[in-house]
C-alpha positions as CSV (number, residue, x, y, z in Angstrom):
1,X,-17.4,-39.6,8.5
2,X,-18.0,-35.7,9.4
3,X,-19.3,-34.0,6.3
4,X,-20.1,-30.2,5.0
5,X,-23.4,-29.3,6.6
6,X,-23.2,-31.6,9.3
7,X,-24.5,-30.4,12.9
8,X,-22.7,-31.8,15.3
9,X,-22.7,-31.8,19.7
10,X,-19.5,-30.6,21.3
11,X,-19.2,-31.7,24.9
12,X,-17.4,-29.5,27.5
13,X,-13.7,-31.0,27.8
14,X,-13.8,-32.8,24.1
15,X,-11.8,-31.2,21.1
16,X,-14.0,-29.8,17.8
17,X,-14.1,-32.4,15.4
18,X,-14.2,-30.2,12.1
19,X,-14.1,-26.2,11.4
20,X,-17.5,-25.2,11.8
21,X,-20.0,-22.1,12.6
22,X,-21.7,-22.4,16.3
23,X,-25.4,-22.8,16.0
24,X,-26.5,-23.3,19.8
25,X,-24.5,-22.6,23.0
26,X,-21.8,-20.6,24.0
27,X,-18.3,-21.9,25.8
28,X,-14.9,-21.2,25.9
29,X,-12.4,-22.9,23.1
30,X,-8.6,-23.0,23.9
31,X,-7.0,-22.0,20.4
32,X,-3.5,-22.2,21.3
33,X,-2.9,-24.7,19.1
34,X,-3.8,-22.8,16.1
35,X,-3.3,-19.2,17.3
36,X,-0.9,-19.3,20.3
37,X,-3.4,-17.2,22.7
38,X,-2.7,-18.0,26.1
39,X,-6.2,-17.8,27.5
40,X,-9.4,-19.7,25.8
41,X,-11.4,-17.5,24.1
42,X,-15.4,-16.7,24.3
43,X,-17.3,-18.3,21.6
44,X,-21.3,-18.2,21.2
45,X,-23.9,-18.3,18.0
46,X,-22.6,-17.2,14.7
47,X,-18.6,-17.3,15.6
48,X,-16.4,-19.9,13.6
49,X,-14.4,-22.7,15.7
50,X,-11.5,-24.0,14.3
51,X,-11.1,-28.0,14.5
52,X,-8.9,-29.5,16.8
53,X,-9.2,-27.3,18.9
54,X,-10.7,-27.4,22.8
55,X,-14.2,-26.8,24.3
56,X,-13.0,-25.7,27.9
57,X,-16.6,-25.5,29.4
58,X,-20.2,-25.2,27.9
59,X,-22.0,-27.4,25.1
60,X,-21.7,-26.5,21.7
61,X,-23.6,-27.5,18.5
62,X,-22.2,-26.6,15.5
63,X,-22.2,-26.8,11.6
64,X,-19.6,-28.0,9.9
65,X,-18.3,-25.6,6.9
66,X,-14.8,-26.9,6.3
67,X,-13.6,-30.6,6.2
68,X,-10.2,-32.6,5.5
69,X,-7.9,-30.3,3.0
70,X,-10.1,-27.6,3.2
71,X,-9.7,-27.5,7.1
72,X,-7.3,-24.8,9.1
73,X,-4.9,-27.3,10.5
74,X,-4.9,-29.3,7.2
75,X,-3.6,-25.9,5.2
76,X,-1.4,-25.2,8.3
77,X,0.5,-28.6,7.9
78,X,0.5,-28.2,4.1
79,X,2.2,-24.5,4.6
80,X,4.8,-25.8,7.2
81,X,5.6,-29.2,4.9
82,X,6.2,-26.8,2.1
83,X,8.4,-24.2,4.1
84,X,10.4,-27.3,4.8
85,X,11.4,-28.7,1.3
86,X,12.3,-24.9,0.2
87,X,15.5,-23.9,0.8
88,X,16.2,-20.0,1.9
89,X,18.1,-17.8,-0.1
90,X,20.9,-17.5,2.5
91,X,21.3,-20.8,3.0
92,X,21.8,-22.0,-0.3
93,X,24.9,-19.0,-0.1
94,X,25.8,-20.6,3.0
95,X,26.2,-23.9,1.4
96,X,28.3,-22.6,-1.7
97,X,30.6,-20.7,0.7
98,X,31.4,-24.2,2.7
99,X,32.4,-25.1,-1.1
100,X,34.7,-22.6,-1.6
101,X,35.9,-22.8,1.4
102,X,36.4,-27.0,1.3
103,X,38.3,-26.1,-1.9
104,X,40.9,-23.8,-0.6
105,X,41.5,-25.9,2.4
106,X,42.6,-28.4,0.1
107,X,44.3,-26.3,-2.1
108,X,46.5,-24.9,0.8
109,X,46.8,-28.6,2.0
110,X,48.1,-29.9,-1.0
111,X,50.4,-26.4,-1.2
112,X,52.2,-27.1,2.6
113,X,52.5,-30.9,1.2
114,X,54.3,-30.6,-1.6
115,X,56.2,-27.7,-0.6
116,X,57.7,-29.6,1.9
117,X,59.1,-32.5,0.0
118,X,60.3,-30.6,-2.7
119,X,61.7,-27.4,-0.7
120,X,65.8,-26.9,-0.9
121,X,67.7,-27.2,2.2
122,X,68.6,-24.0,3.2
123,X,71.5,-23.5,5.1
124,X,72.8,-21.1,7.6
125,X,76.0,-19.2,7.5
């Protein structure tokens, strides 16, 4: 189990175990992932790597500084599980105009029904 403090090797094609700070090395980490950036970007001692993410070419060693909820991905799930259970303004609107709306269709239903059983003849002169 990968804890806080822990220094661990991070082999050229391999993703980054945990969020960490590099200690040793210098590669290039493909974020797009996390951060959508197209190309992988530089990383050498003293810049943070973000776990999950992919060592493209050199060996890294790094120390670990965030693990399991603490981690970016972790609080990126946690924000997009959260945006999903919350409704938006506009929708909740949208949803009470397809009441109104359900309710005047049956209003104007029931209307043309019983108009038309009940309705006089009407006759032509």
């Amino acid at each position: 189990m990968v804890e806080h403090g822990d220094i661990l090797k991070v082999s050229p094609g391999s993703r980054v175990p945990a969020d960490g700070l590099v200690i040793w090395g210098s590669s290039h980490i493909d974020e797009s992932m996390i951060t959508g950036e197209a190309l992988p970007v530089s990383k050498t001692v003293g810049d943070n790597v973000i776990g999950g993410t992919l060592n493209t070419s050199g060996a890294l060693h790094i120390r670990v500084t965030r693990v399991g909820s603490e981690a970016a991905l972790a609080q990126i799930v946690d924000l997009v599980e959260t945006a999903q259970m919350v409704k938006a303004p506009i929708q909740k609107f949208a949803d009470f105009v397809s009441i109104i709306q359900s309710c005047k269709d049956l209003s104007n239903f029931n209307y043309y029904n019983t108009n038309q059983l009940e309705s006089p003849s009407i006759s032509v002169q």
